[in-house]
C-alpha positions as CSV (number, residue, x, y, z in Angstrom):
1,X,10.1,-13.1,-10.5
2,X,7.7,-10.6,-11.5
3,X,8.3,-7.4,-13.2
4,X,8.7,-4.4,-12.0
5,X,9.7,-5.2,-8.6
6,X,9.4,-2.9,-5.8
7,X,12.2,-1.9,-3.4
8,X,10.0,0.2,-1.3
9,X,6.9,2.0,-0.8
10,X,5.6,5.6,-2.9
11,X,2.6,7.1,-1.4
12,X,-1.3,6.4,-2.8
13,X,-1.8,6.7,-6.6
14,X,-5.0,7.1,-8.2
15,X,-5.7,4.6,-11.1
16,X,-9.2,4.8,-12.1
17,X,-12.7,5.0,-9.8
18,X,-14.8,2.2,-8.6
19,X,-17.9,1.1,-10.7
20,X,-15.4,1.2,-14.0
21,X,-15.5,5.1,-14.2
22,X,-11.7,6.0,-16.0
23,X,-9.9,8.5,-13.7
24,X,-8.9,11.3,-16.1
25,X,-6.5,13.0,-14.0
26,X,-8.7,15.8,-12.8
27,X,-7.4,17.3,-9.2
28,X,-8.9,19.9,-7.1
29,X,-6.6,23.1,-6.2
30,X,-6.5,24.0,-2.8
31,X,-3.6,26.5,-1.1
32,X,-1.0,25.8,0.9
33,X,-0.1,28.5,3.6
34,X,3.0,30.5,3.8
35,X,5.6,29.0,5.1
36,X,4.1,25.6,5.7
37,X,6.5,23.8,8.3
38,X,6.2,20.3,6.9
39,X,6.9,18.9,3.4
40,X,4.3,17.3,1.4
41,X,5.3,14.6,-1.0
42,X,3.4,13.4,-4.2
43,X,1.2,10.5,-2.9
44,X,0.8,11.7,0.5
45,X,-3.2,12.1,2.0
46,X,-4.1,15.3,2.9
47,X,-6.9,17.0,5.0
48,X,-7.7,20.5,5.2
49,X,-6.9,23.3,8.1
50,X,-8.5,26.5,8.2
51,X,-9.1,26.0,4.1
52,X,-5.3,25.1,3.6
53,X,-3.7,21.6,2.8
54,X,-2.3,19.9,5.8
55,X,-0.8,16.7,6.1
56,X,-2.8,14.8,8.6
57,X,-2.8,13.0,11.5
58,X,-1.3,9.1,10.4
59,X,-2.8,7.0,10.2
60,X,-5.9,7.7,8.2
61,X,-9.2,6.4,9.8
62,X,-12.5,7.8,10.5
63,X,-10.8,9.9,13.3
64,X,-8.0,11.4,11.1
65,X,-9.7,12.1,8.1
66,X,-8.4,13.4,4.7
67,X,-9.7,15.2,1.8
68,X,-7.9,13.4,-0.8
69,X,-4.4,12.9,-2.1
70,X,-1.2,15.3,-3.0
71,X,-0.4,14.9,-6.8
72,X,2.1,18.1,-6.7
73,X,1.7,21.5,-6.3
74,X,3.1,25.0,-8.3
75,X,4.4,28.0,-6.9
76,X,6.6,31.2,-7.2
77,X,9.7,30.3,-5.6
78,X,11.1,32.9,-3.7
79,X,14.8,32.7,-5.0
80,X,14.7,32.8,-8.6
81,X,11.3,34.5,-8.4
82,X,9.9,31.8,-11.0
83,X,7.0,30.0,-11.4
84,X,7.7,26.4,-10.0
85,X,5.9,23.3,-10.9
86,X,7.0,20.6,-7.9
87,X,6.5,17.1,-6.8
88,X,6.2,17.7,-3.7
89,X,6.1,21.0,-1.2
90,X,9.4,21.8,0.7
91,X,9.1,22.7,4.1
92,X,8.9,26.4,5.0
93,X,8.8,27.2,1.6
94,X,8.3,31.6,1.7
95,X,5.6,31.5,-1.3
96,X,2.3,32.5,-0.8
97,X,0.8,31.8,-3.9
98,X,1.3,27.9,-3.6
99,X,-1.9,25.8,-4.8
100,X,-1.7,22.0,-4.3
101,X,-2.9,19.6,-7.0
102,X,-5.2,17.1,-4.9
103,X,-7.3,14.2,-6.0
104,X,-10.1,14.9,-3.9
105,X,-12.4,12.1,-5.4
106,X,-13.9,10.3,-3.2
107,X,-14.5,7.1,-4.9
108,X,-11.4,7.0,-6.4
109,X,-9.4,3.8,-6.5
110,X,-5.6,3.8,-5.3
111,X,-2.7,1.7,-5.8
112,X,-0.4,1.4,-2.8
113,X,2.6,-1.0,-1.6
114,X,1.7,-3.3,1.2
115,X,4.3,-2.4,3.8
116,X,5.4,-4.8,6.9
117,X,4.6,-2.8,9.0
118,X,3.2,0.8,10.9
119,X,6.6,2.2,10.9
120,X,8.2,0.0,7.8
121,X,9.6,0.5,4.6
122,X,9.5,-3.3,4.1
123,X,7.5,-4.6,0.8
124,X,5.0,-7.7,2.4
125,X,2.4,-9.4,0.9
126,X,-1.3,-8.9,0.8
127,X,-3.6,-12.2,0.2
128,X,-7.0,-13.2,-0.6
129,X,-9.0,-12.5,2.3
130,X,-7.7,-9.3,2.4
131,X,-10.0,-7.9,-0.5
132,X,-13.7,-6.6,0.7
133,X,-11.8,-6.2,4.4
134,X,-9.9,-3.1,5.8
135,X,-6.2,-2.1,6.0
136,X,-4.2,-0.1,7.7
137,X,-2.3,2.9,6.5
138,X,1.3,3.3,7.5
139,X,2.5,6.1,10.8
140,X,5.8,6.7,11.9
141,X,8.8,8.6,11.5
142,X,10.6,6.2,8.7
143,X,7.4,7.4,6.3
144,X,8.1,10.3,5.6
145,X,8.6,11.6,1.9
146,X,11.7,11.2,-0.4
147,X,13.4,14.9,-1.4
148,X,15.5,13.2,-3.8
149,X,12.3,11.9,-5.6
150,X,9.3,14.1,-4.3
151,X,7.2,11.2,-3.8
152,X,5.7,9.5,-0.8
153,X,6.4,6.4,1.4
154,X,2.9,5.7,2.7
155,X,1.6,2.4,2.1
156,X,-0.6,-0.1,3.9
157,X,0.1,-2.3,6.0
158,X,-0.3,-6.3,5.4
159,X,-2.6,-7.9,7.9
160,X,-3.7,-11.9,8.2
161,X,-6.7,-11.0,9.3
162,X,-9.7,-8.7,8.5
163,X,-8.5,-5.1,9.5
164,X,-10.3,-2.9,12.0
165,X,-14.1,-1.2,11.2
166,X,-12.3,2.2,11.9
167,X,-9.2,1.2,9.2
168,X,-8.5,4.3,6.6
169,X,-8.7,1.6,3.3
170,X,-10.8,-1.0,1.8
171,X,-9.1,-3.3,-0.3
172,X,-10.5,-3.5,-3.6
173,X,-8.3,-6.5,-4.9
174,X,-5.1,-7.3,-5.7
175,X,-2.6,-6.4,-8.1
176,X,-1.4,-8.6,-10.6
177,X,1.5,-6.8,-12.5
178,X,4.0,-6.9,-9.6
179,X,3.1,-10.5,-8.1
180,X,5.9,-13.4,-8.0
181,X,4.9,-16.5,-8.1
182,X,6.9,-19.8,-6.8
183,X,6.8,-23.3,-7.4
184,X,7.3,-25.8,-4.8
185,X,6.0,-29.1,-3.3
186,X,4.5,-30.2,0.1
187,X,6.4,-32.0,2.7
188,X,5.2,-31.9,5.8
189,X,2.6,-30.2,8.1
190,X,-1.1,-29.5,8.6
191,X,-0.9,-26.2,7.4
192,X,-2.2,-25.0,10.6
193,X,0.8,-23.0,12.0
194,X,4.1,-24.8,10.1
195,X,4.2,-25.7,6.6
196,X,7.4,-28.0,5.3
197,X,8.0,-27.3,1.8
198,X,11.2,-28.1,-0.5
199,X,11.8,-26.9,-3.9
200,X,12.5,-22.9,-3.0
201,X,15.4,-21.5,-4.8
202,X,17.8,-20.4,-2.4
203,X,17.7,-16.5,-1.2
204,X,13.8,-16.4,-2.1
205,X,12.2,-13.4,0.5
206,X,8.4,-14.4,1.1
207,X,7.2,-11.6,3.2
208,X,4.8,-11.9,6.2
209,X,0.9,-12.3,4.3
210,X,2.5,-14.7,1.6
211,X,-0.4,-17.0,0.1
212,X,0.2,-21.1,-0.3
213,X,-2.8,-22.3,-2.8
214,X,-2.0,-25.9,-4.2
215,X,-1.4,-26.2,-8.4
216,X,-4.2,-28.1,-9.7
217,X,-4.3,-29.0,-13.7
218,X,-2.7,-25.5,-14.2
219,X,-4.6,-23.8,-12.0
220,X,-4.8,-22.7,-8.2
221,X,-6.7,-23.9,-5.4
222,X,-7.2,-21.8,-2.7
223,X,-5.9,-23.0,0.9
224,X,-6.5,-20.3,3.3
225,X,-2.4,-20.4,4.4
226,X,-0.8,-17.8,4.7
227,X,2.7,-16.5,6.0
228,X,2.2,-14.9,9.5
229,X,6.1,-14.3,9.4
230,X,8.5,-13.6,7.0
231,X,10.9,-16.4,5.6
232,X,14.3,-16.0,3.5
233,X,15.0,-19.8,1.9
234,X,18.4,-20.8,2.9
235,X,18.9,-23.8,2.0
236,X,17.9,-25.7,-1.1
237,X,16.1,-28.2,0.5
238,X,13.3,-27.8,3.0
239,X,11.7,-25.0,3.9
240,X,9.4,-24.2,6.9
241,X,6.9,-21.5,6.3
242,X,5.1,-20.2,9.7
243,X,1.3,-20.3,8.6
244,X,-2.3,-19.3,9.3
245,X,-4.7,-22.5,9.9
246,X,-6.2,-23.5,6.1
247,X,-9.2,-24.2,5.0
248,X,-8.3,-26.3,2.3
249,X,-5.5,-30.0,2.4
250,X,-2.1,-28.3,1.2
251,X,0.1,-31.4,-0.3
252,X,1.3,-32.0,-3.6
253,X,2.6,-29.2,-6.0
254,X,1.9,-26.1,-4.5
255,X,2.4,-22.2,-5.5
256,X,3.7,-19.3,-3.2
257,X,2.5,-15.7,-4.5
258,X,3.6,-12.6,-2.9
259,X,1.3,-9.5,-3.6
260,X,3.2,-6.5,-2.7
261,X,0.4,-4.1,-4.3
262,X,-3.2,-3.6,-3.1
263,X,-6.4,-1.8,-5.3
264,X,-7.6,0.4,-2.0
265,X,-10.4,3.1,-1.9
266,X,-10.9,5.1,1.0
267,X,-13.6,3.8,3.4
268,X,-16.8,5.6,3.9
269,X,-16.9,8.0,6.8
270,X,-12.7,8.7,6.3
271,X,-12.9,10.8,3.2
272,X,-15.0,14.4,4.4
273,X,-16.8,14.6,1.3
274,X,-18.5,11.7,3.2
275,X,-19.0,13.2,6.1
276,X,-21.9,15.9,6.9
């Protein structure tokens, strides 16, 4: 099993911007109003309202668009009557001096959890022909920030196919660090919508978007199949995986890799800074 694993999902974190350019941590301070009805957590897209940081409508696409992501925010708090540095902006807070740290960048490249789905806190997978497509950030009720932590629960959301022109993210590839990989071998099945294999050890979780490339001399050959619904192995025998059609013979030694973190930027025409 890979190392760390993830147990849920934490908002958008910048890593670095595309073309190789190292992101140095520089952030953009905007205000946030007094009084601000809804908590902002570290991770969480933002836009702007009449110059102050707003969370916006979810999910982000070229309709709800965003100026970049919450990385924290300082203020005087209005008990101790101290300077506060936070993770994330409490709700209704009474400070007007509050300035939100926001990575307004818009070529910066984020890491995110791939979620199971709009309203999830699930960890899926993400797969191959995921990168140079679109996917879907995460909406509903169940997303919203941890106060115990500060940060966020966005994520994307995994998809089997190419994700819609109007989708907030463009997956830039997958992330290796937090893969798990499996080994099994092919039983039975064309690979076109079942998949019999055996050799699973027994309680393995391979999330909805789980790849199946066959082990060749050491290496991996890409199938096309993919897991179009979750599977828990119960049984140390066989296993039957529900799958997307390959494009490639699955049989033999084969190897199961979740991918439950994507490289995203935001697509063009989402972010205002590329909007006139």
């Amino acid at each position: 099993m890979a190392y760390p694993t993830l147990d849920g999902p934490y908002g958008y974190v910048p890593v670095n911007l595309i073309g190789g350019q190292v992101f140095a941590g520089s952030t953009r301070m905007y205000p946030i109003n007094y009084g601000y009805n809804t908590s902002i957590f570290f991770g969480d897209p933002v836009t702007l309202t009449t110059g102050n940081v707003t969370l916006p409508t979810l999910p982000v696409n070229s309709t709800n668009t965003i100026v970049g992501f919450f990385l924290g925010c300082t203020y005087t708090d209005p008990v101790t009557k101290q300077k506060r540095f936070s993770q994330y902006w409490p709700a209704s807070t009474l400070a007007g001096d509050c300035m939100a740290y926001v990575a307004d960048d818009p070529d910066v490249v984020i890491k995110t959890a791939v979620t199971a789905g709009a309203n999830s806190l699930a960890i899926a997978s993400a797969n191959s022909i995921n990168v140079g497509s679109n996917l879907v950030g995460n909406s509903g009720a169940l997303i919203v920030g941890s106060t115990a932590t500060g940060n966020s629960k966005n994520g994307v959301i995994a998809a089997t196919a190419a994700g819609a022109t109007t989708a907030g993210f463009r997956v830039l590839g997958l992330v290796p660090d937090t893969q798990a990989l499996y080994g099994a071998t092919y039983v039975s099945g064309t690979g076109t919508t079942s998949l019999v294999v055996s050799g699973l050890p027994v309680g393995t979780v391979l999330p909805i978007g789980t790849e199946v490339f066959n082990s060749i001399g050491g290496g991996t050959q890409y199938t096309g199949s993919f897991l179009t619904a979750a599977s828990t192995v119960t049984t140390s025998g066989n296993t039957t995986l529900t799958v997307t059609a390959s494009t490639a013979t699955v049989s033999g030694a084969v190897a199961i890799v979740v991918t439950p973190e994507v490289l995203v930027k935001v697509n063009f025409g989402v972010h205002r800074y590329n909007i006139a």
